[in-house]
ZATOR-728426 format. One line per 10 residues: number of its first residue (from 1); for each residue x, y, z of C-alpha. Coordinates in pm, 1 decimal. Last residue first. Example, Ala and Ser with C-alpha at 12.3 -4.5 7.8 and 13.67 -1.06 7.14 Angstrom:
// ZATOR-728426
2) 1367.0,-106.0,714.0  1230.0,-450.0,780.0
This chain:
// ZATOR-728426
417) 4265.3,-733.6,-6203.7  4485.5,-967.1,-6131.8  4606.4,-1191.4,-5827.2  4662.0,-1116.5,-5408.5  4551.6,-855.1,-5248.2  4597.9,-837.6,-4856.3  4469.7,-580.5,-4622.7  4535.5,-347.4,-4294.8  4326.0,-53.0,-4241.6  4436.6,196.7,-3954.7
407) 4151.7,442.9,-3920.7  4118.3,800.0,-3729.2  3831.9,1009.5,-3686.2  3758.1,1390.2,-3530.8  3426.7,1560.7,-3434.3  3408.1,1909.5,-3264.9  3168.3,2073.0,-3125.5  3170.7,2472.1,-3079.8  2825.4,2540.4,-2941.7  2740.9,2845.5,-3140.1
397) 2540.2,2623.3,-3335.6  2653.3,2715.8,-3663.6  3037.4,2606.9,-3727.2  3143.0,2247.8,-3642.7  3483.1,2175.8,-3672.0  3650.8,1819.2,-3836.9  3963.6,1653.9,-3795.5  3991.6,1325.2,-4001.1  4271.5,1078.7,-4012.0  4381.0,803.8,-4247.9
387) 4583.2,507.3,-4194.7  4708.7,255.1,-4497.2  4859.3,-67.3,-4461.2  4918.0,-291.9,-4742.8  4985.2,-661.2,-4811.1  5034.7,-835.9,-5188.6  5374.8,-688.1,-5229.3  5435.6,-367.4,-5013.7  5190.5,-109.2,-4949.3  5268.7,111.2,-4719.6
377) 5015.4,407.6,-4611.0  4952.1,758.6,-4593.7  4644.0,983.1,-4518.8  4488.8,1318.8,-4405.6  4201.4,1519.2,-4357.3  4048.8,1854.2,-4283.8  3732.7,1868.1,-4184.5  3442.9,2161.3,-4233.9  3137.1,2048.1,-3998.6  2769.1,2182.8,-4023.8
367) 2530.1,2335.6,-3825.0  2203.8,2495.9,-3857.3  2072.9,2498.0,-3473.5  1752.7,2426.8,-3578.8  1682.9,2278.3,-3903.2  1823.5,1965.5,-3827.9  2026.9,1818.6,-4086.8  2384.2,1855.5,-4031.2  2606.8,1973.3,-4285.2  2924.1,1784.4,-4374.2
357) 3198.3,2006.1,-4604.1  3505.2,1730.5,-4626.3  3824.1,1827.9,-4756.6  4145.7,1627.5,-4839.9  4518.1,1561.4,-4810.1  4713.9,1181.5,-4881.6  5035.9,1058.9,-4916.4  5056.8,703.3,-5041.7  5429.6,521.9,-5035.9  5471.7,230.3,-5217.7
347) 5746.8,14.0,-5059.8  6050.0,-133.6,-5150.6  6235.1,-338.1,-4934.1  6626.1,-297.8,-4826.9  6513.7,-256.0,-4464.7  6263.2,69.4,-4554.2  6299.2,198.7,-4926.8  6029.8,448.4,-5030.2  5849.3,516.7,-5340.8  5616.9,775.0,-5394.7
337) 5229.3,789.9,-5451.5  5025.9,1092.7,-5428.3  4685.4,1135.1,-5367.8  4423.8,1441.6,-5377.0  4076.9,1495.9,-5193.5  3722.0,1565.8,-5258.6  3428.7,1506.6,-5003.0  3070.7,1678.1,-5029.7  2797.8,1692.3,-4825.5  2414.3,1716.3,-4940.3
327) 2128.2,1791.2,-4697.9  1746.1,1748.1,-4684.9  1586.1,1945.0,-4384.3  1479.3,1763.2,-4060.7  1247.7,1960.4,-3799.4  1217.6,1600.2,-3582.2  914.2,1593.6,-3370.2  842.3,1235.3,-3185.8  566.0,974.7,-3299.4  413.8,764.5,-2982.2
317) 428.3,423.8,-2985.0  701.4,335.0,-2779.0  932.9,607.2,-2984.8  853.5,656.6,-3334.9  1099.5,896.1,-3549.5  1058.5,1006.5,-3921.6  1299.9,1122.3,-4124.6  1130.1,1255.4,-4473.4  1312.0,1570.0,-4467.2  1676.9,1364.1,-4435.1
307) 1638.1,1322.4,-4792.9  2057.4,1293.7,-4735.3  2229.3,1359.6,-5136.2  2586.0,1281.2,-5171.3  2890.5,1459.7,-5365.0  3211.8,1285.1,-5405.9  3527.7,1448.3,-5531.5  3851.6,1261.5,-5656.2  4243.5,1340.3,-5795.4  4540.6,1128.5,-5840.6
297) 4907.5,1185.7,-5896.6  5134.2,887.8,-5930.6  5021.3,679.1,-6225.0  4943.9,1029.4,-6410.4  4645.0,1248.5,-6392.2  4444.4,971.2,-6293.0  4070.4,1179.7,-6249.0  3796.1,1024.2,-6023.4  3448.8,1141.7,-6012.2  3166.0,1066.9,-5718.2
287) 2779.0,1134.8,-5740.2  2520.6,1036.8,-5499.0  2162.8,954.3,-5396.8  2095.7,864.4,-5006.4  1719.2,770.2,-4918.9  1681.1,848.2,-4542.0  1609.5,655.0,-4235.0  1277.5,588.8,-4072.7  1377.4,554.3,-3704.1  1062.4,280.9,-3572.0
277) 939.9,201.5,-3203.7  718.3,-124.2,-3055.0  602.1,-101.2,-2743.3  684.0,-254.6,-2376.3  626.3,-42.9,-2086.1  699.4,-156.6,-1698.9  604.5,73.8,-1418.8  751.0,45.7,-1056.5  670.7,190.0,-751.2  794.6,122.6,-404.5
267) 692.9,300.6,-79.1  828.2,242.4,284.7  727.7,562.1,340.4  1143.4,684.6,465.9  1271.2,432.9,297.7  1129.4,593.5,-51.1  1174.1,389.3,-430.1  1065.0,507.0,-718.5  1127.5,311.1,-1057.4  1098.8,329.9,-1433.9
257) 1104.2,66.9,-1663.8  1129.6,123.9,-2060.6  1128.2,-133.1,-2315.6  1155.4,-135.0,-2700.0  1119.4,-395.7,-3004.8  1297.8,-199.3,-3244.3  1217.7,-94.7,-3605.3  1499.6,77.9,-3823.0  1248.8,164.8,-4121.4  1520.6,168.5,-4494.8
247) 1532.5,432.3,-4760.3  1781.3,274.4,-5057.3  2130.8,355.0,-5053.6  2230.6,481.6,-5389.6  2520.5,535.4,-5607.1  2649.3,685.1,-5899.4  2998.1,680.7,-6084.3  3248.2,862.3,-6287.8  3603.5,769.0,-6363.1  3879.3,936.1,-6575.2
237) 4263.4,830.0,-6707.0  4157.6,550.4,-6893.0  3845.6,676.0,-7072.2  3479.8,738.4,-6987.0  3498.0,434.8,-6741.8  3151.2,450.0,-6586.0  3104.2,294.2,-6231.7  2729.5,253.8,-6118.3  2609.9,149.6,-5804.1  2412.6,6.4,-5519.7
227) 2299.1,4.0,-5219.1  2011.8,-225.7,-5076.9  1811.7,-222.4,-4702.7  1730.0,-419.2,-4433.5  1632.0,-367.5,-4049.1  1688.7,-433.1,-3720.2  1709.3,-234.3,-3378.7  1688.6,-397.0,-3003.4  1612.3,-46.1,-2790.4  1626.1,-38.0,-2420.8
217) 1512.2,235.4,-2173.8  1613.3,281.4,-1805.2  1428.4,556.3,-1588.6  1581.8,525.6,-1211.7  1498.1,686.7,-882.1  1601.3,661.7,-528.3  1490.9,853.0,-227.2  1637.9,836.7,137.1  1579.0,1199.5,198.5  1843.5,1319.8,326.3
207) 2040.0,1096.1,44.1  1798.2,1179.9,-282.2  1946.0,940.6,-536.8  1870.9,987.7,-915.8  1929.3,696.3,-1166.0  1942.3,749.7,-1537.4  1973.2,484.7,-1747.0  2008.5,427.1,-2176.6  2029.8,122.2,-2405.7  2031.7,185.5,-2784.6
197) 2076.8,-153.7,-3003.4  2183.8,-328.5,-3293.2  2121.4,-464.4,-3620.0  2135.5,-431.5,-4002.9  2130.7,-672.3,-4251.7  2240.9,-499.9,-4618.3  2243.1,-641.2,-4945.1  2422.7,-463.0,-5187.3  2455.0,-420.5,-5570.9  2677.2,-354.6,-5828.1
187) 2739.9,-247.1,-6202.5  3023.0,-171.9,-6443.5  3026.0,-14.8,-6754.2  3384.2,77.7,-6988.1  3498.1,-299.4,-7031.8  3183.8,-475.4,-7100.3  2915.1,-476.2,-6916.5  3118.7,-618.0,-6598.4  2941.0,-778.1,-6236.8  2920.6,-678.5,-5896.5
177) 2789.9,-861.7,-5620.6  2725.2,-734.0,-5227.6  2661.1,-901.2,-4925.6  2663.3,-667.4,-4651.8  2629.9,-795.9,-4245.4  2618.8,-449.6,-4033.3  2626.9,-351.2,-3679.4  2446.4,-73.3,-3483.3  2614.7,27.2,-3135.3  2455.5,163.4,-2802.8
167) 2555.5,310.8,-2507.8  2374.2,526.0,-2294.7  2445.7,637.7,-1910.8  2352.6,905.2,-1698.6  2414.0,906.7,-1262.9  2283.9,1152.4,-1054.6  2378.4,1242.8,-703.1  2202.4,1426.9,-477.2  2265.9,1541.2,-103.9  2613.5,1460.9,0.7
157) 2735.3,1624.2,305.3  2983.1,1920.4,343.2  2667.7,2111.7,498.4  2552.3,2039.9,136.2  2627.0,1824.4,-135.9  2536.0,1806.6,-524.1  2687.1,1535.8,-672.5  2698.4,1462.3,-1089.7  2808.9,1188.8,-1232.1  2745.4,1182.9,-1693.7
147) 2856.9,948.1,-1887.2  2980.4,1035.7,-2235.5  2734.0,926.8,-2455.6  2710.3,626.3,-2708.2  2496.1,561.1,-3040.5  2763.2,444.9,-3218.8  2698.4,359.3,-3619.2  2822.1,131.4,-3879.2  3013.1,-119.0,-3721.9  3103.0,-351.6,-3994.8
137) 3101.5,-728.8,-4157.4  3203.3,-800.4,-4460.8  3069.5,-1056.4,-4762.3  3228.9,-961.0,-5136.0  3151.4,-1113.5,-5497.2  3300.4,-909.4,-5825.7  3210.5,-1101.1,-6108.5  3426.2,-1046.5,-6450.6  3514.5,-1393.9,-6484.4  3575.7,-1417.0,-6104.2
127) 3683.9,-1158.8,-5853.2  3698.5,-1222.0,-5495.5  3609.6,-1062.8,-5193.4  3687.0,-1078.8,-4789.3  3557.7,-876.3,-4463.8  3617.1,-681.1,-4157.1  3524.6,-396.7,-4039.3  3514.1,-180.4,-3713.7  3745.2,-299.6,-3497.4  3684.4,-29.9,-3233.1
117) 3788.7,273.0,-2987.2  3581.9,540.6,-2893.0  3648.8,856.2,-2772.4  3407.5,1066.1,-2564.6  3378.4,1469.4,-2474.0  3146.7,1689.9,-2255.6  3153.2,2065.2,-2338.8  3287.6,2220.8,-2108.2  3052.0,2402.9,-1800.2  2809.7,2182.2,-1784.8
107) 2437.5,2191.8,-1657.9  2176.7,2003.5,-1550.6  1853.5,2276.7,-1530.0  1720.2,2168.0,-1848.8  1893.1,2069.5,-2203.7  2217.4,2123.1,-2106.1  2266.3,1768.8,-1992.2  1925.6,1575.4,-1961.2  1948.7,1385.2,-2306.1  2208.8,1562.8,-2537.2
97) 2305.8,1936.3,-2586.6  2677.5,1996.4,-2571.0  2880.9,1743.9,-2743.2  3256.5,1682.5,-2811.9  3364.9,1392.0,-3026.4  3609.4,1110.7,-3119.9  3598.9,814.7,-3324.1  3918.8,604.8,-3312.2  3901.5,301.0,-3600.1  4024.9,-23.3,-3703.9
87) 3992.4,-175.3,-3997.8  4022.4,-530.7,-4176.0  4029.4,-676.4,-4527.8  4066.0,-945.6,-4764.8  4132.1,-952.2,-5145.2  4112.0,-1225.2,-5387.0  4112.3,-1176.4,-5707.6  4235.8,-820.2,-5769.4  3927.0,-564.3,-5785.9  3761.0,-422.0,-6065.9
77) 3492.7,-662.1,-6002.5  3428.4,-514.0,-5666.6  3409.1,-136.8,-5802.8  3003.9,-209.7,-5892.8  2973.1,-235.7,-5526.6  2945.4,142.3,-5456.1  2865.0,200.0,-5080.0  2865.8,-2.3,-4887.9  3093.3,-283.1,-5111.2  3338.6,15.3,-5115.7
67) 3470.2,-129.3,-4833.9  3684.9,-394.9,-5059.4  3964.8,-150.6,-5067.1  4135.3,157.5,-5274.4  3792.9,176.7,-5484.7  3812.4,455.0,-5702.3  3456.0,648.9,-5832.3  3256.9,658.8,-5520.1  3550.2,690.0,-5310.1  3579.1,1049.4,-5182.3
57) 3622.4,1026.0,-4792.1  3767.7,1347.9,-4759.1  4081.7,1143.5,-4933.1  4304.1,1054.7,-4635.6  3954.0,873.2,-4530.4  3968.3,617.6,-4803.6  4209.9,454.2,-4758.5  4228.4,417.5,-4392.9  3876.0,279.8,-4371.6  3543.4,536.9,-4408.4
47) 3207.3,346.8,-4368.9  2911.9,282.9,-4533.6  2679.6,579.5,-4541.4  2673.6,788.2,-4228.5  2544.3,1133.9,-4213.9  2418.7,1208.0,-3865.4  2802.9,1299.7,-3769.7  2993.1,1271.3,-3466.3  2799.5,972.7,-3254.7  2486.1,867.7,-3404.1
37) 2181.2,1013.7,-3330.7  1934.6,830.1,-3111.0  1920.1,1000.0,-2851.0  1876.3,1321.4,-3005.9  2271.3,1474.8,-3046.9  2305.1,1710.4,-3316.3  2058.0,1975.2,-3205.8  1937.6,1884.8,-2905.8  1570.9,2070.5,-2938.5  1274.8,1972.4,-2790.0
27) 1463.5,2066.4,-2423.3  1560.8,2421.5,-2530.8  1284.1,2494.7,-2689.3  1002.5,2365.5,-2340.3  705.9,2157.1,-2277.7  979.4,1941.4,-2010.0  1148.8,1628.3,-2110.8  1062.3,1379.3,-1820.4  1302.9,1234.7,-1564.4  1348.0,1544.2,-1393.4
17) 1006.4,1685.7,-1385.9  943.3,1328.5,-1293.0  1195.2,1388.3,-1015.6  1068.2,1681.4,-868.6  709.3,1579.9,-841.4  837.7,1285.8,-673.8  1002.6,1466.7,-426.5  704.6,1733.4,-347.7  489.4,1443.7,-360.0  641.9,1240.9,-83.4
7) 722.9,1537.0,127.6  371.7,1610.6,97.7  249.0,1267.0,207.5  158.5,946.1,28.5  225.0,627.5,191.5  127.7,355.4,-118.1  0.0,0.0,0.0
């Protein structure tokens, strides 16, 4: 049976203020980081390894690894025979807005940081006859947050703490084929199996007055979608290609609990929720050329389309306001390869320097990261190495985020083209 009295209110009241978004701008609007955003950028499609991140990520119309089977499979059966892959990554970020923090009466005075480390790809193709065939496994997205601890004491005893945590990942299983029509046309196609999940706690304890709450949500994600794309050979020193990612419905079975707890009334409450929740991603169109001014000197620009205007979130049920605008960002980036001579070996030496423009698409604050980036490599024989680093600045929201990346990619080629 359930003790009320006015101390009991008065705290709860407080902590579903608390554990609730309040009717207000600042708390409808995170900017970059909604829960469910992923970490650095909203703008993911496939994934940037150490070759290709030296470039501002242009690769639509040059494949320098087997990734491009997320983006433009038709560039698998220009590959060598066999070819096998793996990548590592650092993903770094600042934020300012996200859940609770900055959003209400939590506050920070820097914005909060995290850096995450991971093996982020992996995967093997071969070419056949003119058939490109590749299967890989990624990490595609992180939906983590730096944790947040905060204490408030008094009387030099503490008062209130409150403890934040989400995590989450999404991984990808991409199957993709590409095939020659002829020698100047080639075409490709992925199959994508997507899943994952979004888990996220916030406990509050109220020491004088023996009080603990909690609000824990869980997310299990799937979904499926295709890419594809074309490569044109218009003659031998340029390339031009298209791709696509078709629009895809992340669906999760989701669960929240929430609990009160009081000593002091002897009073427990709990309320379980189970519903079913939906991120409707975007349809991604791009563009990507690829100029071989000689066999040392290289240039490439991508462009990509986001229809992030038809992004639509559902959360237990209930659909959530997103003021999305359609975006495009742009990549281009210029390669040079040396020689270099390392323990009487010789080595192929890539040097790498690009430019990435990546607007956000939220409406409000309009923001939108410039990076620089950077790349080298050895490549010796039928094994390479190639790292690749991004450092990007975010200029609108007055908030002064910043969102950096750096891959090691380590492969083997072995055969003919």
């Amino acid at each position: 049976m359930l003790k009320l009295s006015l101390r009991f209110l008065s705290v709860f009241l407080i902590g579903t203020l608390m554990l609730l978004p309040a009717k207000s701008r600042a708390q409808l609007v995170r900017g970059q980081y909604e829960d469910e955003a992923p970490l650095r950028t909203w703008n993911t499609f496939g994934l940037f390894t150490g070759g290709t991140l030296g470039m501002g990520g242009a690769h639509y119309a040059f494949a320098s690894d087997l990734s491009t089977a997320l983006t433009n499979p038709s560039q698998l059966s220009r590959m060598t025979g066999l070819t096998v892959l793996v990548n590592g990554s650092l993903n770094s970020a600042t934020l300012f807005k996200y859940s609770i923090i900055n959003t209400g009466p939590t506050t920070t005075h820097e914005n909060p940081s995290l850096a995450l480390y991971s093996l982020d790809f992996g995967g093997i193709s071969v070419n056949i006859n003119g058939w490109g065939l590749a299967l890989s496994t990624s990490i595609l997205e992180n939906y983590d947050r730096p944790p947040a601890c905060l204490e408030y004491t008094a009387s030099g005893s503490a008062f209130f703490k409150l403890d934040l945590e989400q995590t989450g990942i999404l991984r990808n299983i991409n199957l993709a084929v590409s095939k020659n029509l002829g020698s100047r046309i080639f075409i490709g196609l992925g199959f994508n199996f997507v899943t994952g999940d979004i888990n996220k706690s916030l406990r509050e304890d109220y020491y004088g007055s023996a009080v603990i709450m909690t609000d824990e949500k869980s997310h299990k994600l799937q979904g499926f979608y295709l890419n594809g794309g074309l490569t044109f050979k218009i003659s031998k020193a340029f390339q031009a290609a298209a791709v696509f990612r078709t629009p895809y419905n992340k669906t999760s079975d989701s669960e929240s609990l929430l609990r009160y707890e009081a000593a002091f009334t002897d009073t427990y409450i709990q309320i379980e929720s189970q519903d079913d929740s939906s991120f409707m991603q975007p349809l991604i169109i791009g563009a990507g050329i690829n100029y071989q001014f000689s066999d040392k000197f290289r240039a490439a620009a991508d462009a990509a389309f986001f229809n992030w205007s038809k992004y639509k979130v559902t959360l237990f049920g209930e659909e959530r306001q997103r003021e999305f605008k359609d975006i495009v960002c742009f990549g281009t980036g210029i390669e040079y390869m040396s020689a270099a001579r390392i323990f009487g070996l010789s080595f192929d030496l890539p040097l790498q320097l690009g430019f990435r423009y990546d607007p956000q698409p939220m409406k409000t604050p309009a923001s939108r990261y410039f990076s620089v980036t950077f790349g080298t490599g050895l490549e010796l024989d039928h094994f390479y190495f190639r790292a690749g680093a991004s450092l990007g600045y975010e200029n609108g929201s007055g908030d002064h985020l910043r969102g950096r990346r750096v891959a090691l990619t380590l492969g083997y080629r072995r055969g003919k083209r």
